[in-house]
N, C-alpha and C positions, 0 to 999 in steps of 0.2 A: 228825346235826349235822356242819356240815364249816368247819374251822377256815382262816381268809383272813386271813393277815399283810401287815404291811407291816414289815417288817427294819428298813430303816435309819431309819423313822421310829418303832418302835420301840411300832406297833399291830398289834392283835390282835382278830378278832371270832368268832364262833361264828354259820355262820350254819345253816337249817335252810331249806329249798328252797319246805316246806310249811306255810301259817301255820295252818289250820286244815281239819277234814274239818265235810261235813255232810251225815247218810245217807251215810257209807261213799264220799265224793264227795270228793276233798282240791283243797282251795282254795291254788293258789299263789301265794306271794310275786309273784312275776311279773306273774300276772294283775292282781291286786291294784293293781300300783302303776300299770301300763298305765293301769285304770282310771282313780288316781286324775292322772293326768297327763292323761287324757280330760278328765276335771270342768273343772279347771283352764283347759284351752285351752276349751272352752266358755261357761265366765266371763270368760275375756278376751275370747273374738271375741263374742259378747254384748255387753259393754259398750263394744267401739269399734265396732261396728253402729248403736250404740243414737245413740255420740256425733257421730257420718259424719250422721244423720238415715234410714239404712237400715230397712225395714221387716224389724223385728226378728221379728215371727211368721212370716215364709218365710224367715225368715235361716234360724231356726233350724229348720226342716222341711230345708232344703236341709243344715245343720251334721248333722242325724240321719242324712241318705241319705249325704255324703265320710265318716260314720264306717263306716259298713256295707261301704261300695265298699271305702274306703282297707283297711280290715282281708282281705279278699279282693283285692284288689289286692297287701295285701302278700306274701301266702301266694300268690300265682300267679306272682309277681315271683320269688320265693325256690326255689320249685319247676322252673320251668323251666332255671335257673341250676345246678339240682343234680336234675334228670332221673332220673340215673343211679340215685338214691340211692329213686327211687316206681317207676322202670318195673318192676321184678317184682312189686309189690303196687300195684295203682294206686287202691284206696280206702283206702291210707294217705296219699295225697293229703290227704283231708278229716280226716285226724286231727291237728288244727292244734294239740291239747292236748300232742303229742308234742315241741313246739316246731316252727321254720322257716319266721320271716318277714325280711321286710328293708323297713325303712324307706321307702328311696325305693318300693316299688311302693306303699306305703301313700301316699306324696307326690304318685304320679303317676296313679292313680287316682283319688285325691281331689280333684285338679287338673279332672280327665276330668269326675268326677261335678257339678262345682260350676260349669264350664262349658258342660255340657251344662242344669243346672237353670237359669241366670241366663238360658240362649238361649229355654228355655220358658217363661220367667216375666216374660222382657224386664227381662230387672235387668244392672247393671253388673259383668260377672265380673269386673274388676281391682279396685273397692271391695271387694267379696267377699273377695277374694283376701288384701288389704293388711289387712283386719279381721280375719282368719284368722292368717297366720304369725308373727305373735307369741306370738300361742298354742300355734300347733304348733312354736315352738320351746324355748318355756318344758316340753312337752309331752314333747319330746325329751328335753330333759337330766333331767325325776324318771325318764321311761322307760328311760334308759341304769341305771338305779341295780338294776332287775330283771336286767340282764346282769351284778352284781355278785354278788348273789343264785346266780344260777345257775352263776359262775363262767366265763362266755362271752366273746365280744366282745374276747381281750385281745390282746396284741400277742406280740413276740419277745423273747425271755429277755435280762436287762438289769439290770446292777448297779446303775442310776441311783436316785437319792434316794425317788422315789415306785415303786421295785418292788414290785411283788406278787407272794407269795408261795401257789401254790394244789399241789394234788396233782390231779397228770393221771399216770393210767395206774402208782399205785402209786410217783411217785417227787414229788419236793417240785423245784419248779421257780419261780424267778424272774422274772418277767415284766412288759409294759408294761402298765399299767392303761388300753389304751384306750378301755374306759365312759370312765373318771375324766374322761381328757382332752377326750371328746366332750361329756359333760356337763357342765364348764367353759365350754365352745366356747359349745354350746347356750344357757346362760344369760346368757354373753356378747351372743350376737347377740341374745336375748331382750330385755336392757336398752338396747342399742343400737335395737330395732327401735321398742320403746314409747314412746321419748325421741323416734325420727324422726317417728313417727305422729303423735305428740299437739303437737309442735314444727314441724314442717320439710315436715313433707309438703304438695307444690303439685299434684301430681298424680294420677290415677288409676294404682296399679300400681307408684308408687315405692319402697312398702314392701315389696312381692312382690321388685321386683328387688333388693334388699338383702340380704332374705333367703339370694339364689338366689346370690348373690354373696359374700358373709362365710360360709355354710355349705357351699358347696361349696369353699372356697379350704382353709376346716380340715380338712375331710372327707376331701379328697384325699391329703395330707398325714398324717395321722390312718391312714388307710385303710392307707398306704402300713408300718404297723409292723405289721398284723392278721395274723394267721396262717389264720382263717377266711375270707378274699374269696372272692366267689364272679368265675369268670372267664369273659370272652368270650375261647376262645383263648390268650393268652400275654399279656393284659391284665386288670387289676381292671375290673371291669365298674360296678362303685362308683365310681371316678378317673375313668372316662371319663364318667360321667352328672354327676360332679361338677364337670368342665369344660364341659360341656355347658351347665349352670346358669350358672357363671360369665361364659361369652361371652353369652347370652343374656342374663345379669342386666344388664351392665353395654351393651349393645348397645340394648337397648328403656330401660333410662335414659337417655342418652345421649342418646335418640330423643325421647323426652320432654321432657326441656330442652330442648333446642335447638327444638325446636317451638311453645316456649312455650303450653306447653297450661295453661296456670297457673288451677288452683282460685280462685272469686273468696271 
């Protein structure tokens, strides 16, 4: 059991890495929530498929293939970034129980996957898409709460209100609870996303670019306290894919309205 304070707020929890074994096999907290943030975003993008008039039986065969890609996407994303840390053993590559994945390869794989399925099945990849990231970011913020778990994902040492307090390397250090913040974020752009969809949205894609836009502006930001980034060079390679989003979100918006492609 490993004890996670919060000082100035004046909480404490116990937490335990492991929630149960079975045959000698330990089930992680981690996995566990991953999963249940899985459920979740498949019952959302399910039920705005269902409400779009989308043929929800190849929704969901295509929702089955971005989870497979996005999970190998993310571990191939995460590996290349940190190289250094598989090339003397390289079938610990596939040892993904080890931890060492990152989000966006999961984002842009699953992007990859669900573009590639809509082009073979002649369905509208930006419906797809807008019925999707509500739930991948509702999806995000219970997934952030497994980097709390495992005590990961946090920032640089920080007397501020919401510090956390963890033992790294035998010494008790204070830190930014970047989960906390990104899961805030997350559920943020979650209710924002669900409100534009079911309200506001005129076009194919609008909800994609929102996404791309309110999660990469936090992200970056966010990104920018992490003591873990992975880097291209002398850059967070996280900040730059999250600007990337951002010009694009707001760029193929933009394009949209002004084209008046308006849903009847």
């Amino acid at each position: 059991m490993d004890k996670i304070a919060f000082p100035n707020l004046g909480l404490e929890f116990m937490v335990n890495k492991i929630a149960f074994s079975i045959f000698g096999v330990d089930i992680a907290w981690y996995a566990i929530i991953i999963t249940i943030g899985i459920i979740v975003a498949m019952i959302i993008s399910y039920r705005n498929a269902k409400s779009i008039g989308l043929d929800t039986e190849r929704f969901m065969d295509m929702f089955f293939y971005m989870i497979v890609f996005g999970v190998i996407g993310a571990r191939i994303y995460y590996v290349i970034f940190n190289f250094s840390l598989y090339k003397d053993n390289l079938l610990s590559v596939f040892n993904i129980r080890e931890g060492g994945i990152a989000i966006y390869g999961a984002v842009l794989f699953g992007a990859l996957t669900v573009f590639i399925y809509t082009k073979i099945k002649k369905q509208n990849f930006l419906d797809c898409t807008d019925c999707i990231v509500p739930g991948l970011a509702i999806a995000q913020g219970i997934g952030r709460w497994g980097n709390f778990i495992n005590q990961e994902a946090y920032g640089y040492e920080t007397n501020s209100l919401f510090g956390m307090s963890i033992n790294e390397g035998n010494r008790i250090i204070t830190v930014h609870p970047t989960f906390l913040y990104e899961s805030v974020l997350n559920i943020f752009v979650f209710i924002v996303l669900i409100i534009f969809f079911n309200k506001y949205r005129k076009n194919s894609g609008e909800v994609t670019c929102i996404y791309g836009v309110l999660y990469g502006i936090g992200r970056f930001f966010i990104e920018g306290m992490r003591t873990d980034s992975l880097y291209l060079g002398a850059f967070r390679v996280s900040q730059i894919v999250s600007l990337v989003f951002v010009v694009i979100g707001i760029g193929l918006f933009m394009y949209l309205r002004s084209n008046n492609k308006i849903k009847e």
